[in-house]
N, C-alpha and C positions, 0 to 999 in steps of 0.2 A: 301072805296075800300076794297075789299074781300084781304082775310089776303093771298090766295093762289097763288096771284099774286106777292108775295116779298121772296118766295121761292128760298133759294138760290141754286145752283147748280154747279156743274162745276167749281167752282174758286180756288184757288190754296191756301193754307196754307201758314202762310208766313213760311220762312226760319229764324226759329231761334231755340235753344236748341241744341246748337252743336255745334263739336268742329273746333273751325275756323282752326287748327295747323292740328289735325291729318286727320282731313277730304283732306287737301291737299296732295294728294299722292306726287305729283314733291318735297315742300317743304320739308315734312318728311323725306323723300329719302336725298334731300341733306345732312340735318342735318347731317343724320348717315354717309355721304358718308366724310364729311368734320371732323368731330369732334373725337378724339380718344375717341374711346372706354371704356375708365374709367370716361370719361366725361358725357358719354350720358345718362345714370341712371338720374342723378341729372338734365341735359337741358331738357333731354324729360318731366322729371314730369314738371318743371318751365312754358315749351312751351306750355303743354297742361291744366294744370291752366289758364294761359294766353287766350289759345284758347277755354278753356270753357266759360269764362267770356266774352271775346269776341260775340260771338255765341250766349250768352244768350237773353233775350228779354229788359232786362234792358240797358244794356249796346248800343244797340240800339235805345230804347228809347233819351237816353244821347245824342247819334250822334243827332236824329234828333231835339234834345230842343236847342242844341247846336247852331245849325245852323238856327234853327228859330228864334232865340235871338244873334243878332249877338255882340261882343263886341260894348261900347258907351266907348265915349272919355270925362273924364274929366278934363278941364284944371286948373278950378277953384274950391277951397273949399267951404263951408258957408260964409267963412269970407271973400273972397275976396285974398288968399294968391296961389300964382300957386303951383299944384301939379301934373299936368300931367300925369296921373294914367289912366288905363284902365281899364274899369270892366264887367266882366264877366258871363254870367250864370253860376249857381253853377254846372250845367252837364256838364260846360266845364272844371271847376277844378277836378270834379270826373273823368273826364278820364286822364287827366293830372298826376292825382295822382295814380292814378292805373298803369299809365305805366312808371313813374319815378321809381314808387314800384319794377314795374318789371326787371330794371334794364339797361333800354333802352338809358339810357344817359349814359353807363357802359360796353366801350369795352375794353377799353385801360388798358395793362398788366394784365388784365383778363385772364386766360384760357379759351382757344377759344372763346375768348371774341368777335369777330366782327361778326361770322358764329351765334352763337347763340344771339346775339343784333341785327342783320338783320331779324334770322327768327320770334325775336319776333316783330319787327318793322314792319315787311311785316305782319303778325297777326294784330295788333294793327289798323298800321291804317285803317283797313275793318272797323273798327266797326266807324270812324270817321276821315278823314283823316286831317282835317286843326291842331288839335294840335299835327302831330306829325312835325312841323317846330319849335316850342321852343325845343322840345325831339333830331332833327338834326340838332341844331347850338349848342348847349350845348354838345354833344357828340362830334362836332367836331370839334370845339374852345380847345381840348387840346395841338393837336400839336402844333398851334401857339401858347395859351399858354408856350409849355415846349423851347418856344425860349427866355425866359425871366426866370429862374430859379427861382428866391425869387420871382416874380409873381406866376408861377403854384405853389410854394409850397404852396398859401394861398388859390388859386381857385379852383385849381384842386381837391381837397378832397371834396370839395362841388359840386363841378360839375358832378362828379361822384357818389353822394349820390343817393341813392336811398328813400331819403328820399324829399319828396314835402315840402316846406316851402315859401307858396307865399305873404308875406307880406317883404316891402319891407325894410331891415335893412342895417346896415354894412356888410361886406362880415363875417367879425370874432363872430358875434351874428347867424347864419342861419347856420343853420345841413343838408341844401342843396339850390343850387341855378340854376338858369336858364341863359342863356348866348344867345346874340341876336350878330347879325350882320347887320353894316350900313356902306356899302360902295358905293352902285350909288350914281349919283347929277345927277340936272334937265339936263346940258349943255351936259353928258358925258352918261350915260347909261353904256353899259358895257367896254368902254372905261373908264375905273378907270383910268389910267395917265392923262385923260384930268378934275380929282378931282380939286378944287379950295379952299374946305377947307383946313384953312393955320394952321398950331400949332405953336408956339412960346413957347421956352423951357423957364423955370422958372429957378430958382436958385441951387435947387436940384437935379443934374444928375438924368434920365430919367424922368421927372415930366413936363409937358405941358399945357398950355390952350389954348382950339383951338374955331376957329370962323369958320361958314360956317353953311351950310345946309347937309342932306340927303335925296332922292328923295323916295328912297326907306328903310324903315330901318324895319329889321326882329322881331317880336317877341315885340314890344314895353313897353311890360310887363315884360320883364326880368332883372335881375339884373345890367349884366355889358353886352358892346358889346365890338367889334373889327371893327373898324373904322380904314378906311385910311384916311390920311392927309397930305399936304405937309408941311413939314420940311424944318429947313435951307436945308437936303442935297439932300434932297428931297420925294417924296413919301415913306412915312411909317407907319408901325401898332401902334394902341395903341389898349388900352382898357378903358373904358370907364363908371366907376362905377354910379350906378345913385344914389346910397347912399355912401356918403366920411364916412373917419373913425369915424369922428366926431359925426357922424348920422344926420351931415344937408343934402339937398337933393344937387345934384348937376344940376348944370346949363344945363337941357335938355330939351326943347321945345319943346312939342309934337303938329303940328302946325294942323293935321288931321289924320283921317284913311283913305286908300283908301277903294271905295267903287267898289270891284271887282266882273268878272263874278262867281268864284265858291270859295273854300276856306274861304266861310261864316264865320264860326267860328272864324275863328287867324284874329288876328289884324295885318295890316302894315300899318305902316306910313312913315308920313313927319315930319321932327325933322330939328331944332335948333341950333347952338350952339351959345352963344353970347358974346363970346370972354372972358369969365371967365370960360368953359367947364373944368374942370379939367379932363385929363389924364395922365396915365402912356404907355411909351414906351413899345413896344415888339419886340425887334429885335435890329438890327443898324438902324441908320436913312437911308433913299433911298434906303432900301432894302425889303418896305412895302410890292411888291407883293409876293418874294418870301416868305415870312414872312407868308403872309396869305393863299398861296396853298396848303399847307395841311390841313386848314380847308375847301376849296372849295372844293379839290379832293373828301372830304369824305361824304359833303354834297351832290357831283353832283353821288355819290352811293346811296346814299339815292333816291336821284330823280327816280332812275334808281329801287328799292325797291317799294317806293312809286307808282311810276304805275302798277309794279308787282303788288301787293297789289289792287289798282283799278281793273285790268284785271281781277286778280284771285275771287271778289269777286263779278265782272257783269257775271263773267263767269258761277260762284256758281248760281247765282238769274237764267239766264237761262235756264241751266240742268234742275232747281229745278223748273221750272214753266213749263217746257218740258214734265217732266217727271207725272206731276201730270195734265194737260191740258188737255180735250179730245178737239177735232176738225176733220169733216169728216171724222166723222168712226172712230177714235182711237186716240191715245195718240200722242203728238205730236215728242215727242222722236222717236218713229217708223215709222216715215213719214223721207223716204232715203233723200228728198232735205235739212228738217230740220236738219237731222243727222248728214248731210255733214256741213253745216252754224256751227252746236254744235260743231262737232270736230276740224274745220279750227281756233274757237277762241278758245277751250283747246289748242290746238298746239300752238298759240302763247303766251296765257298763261304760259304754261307749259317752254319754250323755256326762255321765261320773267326771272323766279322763278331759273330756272338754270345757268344762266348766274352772275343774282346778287348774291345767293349765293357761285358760285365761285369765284368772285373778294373777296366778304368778306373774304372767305378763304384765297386768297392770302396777303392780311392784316394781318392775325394773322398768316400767315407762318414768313414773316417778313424779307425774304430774298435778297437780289441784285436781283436777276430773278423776283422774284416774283412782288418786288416793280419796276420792267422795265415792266413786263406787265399790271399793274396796270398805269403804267403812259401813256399806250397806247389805253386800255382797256377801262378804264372808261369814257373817254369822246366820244369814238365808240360807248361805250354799252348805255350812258346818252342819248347821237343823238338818236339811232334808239330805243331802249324801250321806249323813252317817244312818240317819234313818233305815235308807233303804238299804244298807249294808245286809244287814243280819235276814232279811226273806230272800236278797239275792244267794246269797250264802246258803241259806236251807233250802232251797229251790235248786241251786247246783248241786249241792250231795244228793239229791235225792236224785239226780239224774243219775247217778253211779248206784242206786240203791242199795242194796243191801254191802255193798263192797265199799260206800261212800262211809259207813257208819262203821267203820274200821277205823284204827287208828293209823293203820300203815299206808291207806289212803292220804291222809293230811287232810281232806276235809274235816274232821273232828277239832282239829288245832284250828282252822279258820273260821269255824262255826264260834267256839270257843271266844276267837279274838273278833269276832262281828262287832258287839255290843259294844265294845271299849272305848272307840271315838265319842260316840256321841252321849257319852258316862264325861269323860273328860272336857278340858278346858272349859267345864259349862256344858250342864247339860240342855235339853231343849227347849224347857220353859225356858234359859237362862239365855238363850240364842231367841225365841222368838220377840222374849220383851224387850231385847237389845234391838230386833229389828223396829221394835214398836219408838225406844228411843231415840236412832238416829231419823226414824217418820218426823218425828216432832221438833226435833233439835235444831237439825242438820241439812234445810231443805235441798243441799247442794247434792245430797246422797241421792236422793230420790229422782232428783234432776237426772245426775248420771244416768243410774239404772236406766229411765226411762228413755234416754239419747241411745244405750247399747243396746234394749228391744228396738228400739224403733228405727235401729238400722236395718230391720229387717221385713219393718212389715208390706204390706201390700204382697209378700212373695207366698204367704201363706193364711186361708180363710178365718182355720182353726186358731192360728197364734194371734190372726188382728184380734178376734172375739175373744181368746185367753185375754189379753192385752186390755180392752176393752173393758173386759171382767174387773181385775186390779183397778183400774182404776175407778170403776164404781165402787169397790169394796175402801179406797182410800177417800172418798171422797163424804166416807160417812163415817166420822174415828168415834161416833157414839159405844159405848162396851169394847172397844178397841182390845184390850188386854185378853178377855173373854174371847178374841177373834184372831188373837196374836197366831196362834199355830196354823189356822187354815191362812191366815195371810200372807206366813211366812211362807210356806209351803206351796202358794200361787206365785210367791215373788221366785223363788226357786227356777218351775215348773218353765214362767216364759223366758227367765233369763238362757234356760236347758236348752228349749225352743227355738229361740232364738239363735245361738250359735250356731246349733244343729244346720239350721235351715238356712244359712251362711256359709256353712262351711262344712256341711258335710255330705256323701252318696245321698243323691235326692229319696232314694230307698232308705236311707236312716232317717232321714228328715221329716219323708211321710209316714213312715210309721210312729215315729213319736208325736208327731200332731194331732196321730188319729188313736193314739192310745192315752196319752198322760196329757193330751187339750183338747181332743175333740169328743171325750166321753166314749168312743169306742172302744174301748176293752174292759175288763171286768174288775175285780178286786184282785183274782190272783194270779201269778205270772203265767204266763203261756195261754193270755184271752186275747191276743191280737186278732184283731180282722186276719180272714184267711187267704183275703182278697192280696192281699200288700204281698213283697217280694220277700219272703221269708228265708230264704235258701240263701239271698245275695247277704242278709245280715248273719246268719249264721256261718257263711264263708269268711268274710270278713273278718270273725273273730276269734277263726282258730291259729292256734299258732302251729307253727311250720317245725319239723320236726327233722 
């Protein structure tokens, strides 16, 4: 075959050698908007490290060996003795280790500790998203932790290491540890009260061995989790070493992996215990769930992170194949229907990035207010950002067509991991009746919220009448439950709104007002008014190469 017919032409450079961090205008912006100013010298060099390495081609590589090799389970040694161990390709620990390095399991009494572990978590996981679930149960297993005092005094310093140390020892031999959580069972799902593993206390105040199963257990590779069990008094936390002091291993039965649609890489299983389990207490007894919401709260941000992340990075591949594509006659970026589809998913990209970094900020503010809108907040923003994950996601492959639905593309793995958030920590029935019960509980929640819209309005027609709307819709909690999703999903929309039009290009501002609050756009992406400045959002969101 003549060698002139393998001439390539036309095809698009991959995206890589660049900076994941600063390439993200919405992200950078936040940083600086959230972080004091004597801080930002030293986060911005860290974040763009981070998002160099990220960006790079190696690092890439990684994700995808990662995920081609997905962890194998085994139960047994040479000799026949259980050891229950996971293991991994080594480009899954390289990225593991590069982003423990970074500091990602490291918010807590940090300076600005949460705003800069988000921005580098939403970095991170582009380049690979399945491990950063050990990197968000380990970051946020402290607050339950700190409900047991001589517990986090011995965990916590490891937990917060930035140092990777994956073999698996006493907690007192390891300069850094990873922390998992197992709390569904097969009968119960996210119905945790209807748990059946039982604990029976031992002789030593707070010291347990428990018997039962886990349907779902996080991270099976990590050192200790945070298990619910019933208690004499009832449902309660412990923690759950898989290595005792002694350095024998302890009684946990890794029974399988599941084998899921995306999230290749991290391991979840089905686990054991067999009535010799040894744990320690966290908390009072029967006071398991509250006990363990402060790890959920902080994980169901991450979620909320985590699809940022996805969005911002199908968003990236887009522009970038956009922009370098020719088809009939020209570049596909400059083709108006293209340009409209580009900026409809920038705008909810962009909308994504600013929302999670503002919860994070309220995090390290640390205040009553703040932790009222965060108890409001986060399961709004968890609902609807992981929502829109998965059509932003199919909406960007499909800019790359028939080359997006490659697997050497990397759209197929991001398509894949869309759905996973908003599957996890609760899924969205389980996110909007949480909205419906801090409405009713917690009137300081709603308070909040309605203080951080209402810092904005008068600036915009569309968001006072979003604005407006809500509060008609709260002000009638008749069939509430029945109404949970579109309410949640309005609570969302103006909090979006709201920031946007605070803080963002008056071109992103008004395009979202007049798309997702003012009824101007359609059901599917790329129906923006043709009127708005389309080209300024599309700019804005490619990254630089």
């Amino acid at each position: 075959m003549a060698a002139s017919t393998h001439t390539v032409t036309n095809q698009v450079p991959p995206l890589v050698g660049y900076d994941v961090f600063t390439s993200d205008r919405a992200l950078s912006e936040a940083v600086e908007r959230h972080l004091d100013p004597d801080l930002l010298p030293e986060v911005r060099e860290e974040l763009e490290v981070l998002g160099r390495a990220t960006g790079s081609a190696q690092l890439r590589e990684w994700g995808e060996q990662a995920n081609e090799n997905p962890p194998r389970l085994r139960t047994h040694d040479r000799y026949g003795r259980r050891i229950d161990e996971v293991e991994f390709h080594p480009a899954w620990h390289r990225l593991l280790g590069r982003s423990v390095a970074a500091g990602l399991t490291h918010a807590w009494d940090r300076p600005g500790g949460h705003v800069r572990r988000a921005a580098g978590f939403l970095v991170a996981s582009q380049a690979e998203a399945g491990h950063g679930c050990p990197l968000s149960m380990t970051h946020a297993a402290v607050p339950a932790l700190r409900a047991e005092p001589e517990l986090a005094a011995v965990w916590e310093p490891a937990a917060v290491s930035h140092v990777y140390a994956r073999e698996l020892r006493p907690v007192a031999e390891k300069p850094g540890v990873l922390l998992g959580m197992a709390m569904t069972e097969k009968q119960g799902g996210s119905d945790v009260r209807a748990n059946r593993t039982e604990a029976r206390p031992l002789a030593v105040d707070g010291e347990y061995v428990l018997a039962g199963h886990k349907w779902f257990c996080s991270a099976p590779m990590s050192d200790a989790f945070l298990v619910l069990a019933q208690a004499p008094a009832g449902l309660t936390c412990f923690l759950v070493p898989r290595v005792l002091a002694d350095g024998s291993r302890n009684a946990f039965a890794i029974q399988r992996l599941k084998d899921k649609l995306g999230n290749r890489s991290n391991a979840s299983a089905e686990v054991e215990f067999d009535g010799t389990t040894w744990a320690r207490r966290i908390g009072e007894e029967g006071r398991g769930i509250g006990t363990i919401m402060g790890m959920v709260a902080a994980t169901r941000l991450d979620c909320v992170l985590g699809s940022a992340a996805l969005m911002r990075q199908a968003v990236a591949q887009a522009v970038h194949h956009c922009t370098h594509r020719s088809a009939f006659g020209g570049l596909l970026v400059e083709k108006p229907l293209m340009r409209n589809v580009l900026a409809d998913l920038a705008l909810e990209s962009e909308a994504a990035t600013v929302l999670g970094l503002r919860l994070a900020a309220a995090y390290d503010a640390g205040t009553e207010e703040e932790r009222a809108l965060l108890r409001l907040a986060v399961p709004a923003a968890k609902y609807w950002v992981t929502k829109r994950c998965t059509p932003v996601v199919a909406e960007a492959l499909e800019c790359l067509g028939g080359n997006g639905y490659v697997e050497e593309s990397g759209m197929p793995r991001l398509l894949r991991e869309s759905p996973l958030n908003s599957v996890w920590e609760g899924s969205g029935n389980v996110q909007a009746l949480d909205v419906v019960r801090a409405l009713r509980t917690e009137p300081a929640a709603l308070d909040a919220v309605l203080r951080e819209v209402g810092a904005a309005r008068g600036a915009d027609h569309r968001l006072d009448r979003a604005i407006r709307g809500v509060l008609v819709e709260l002000a009638d909690l008749e069939g509430i439950e029945a109404r949970a999703r579109r309410l949640t999903e309005r609570l969302a929309l103006v909090l979006q709104g709201a920031l946007l039009v605070r803080w963002a290009p008056p071109e992103v501002a008004d395009a979202f007002c007049a798309a997702r609050l003012g009824g101007d756009g359609g059901a599917a992406l790329g129906t923006l008014p043709h009127t708005l400045d389309l080209r300024s959002l599309v700019e804005r969101a490619r990254a630089e190469v």
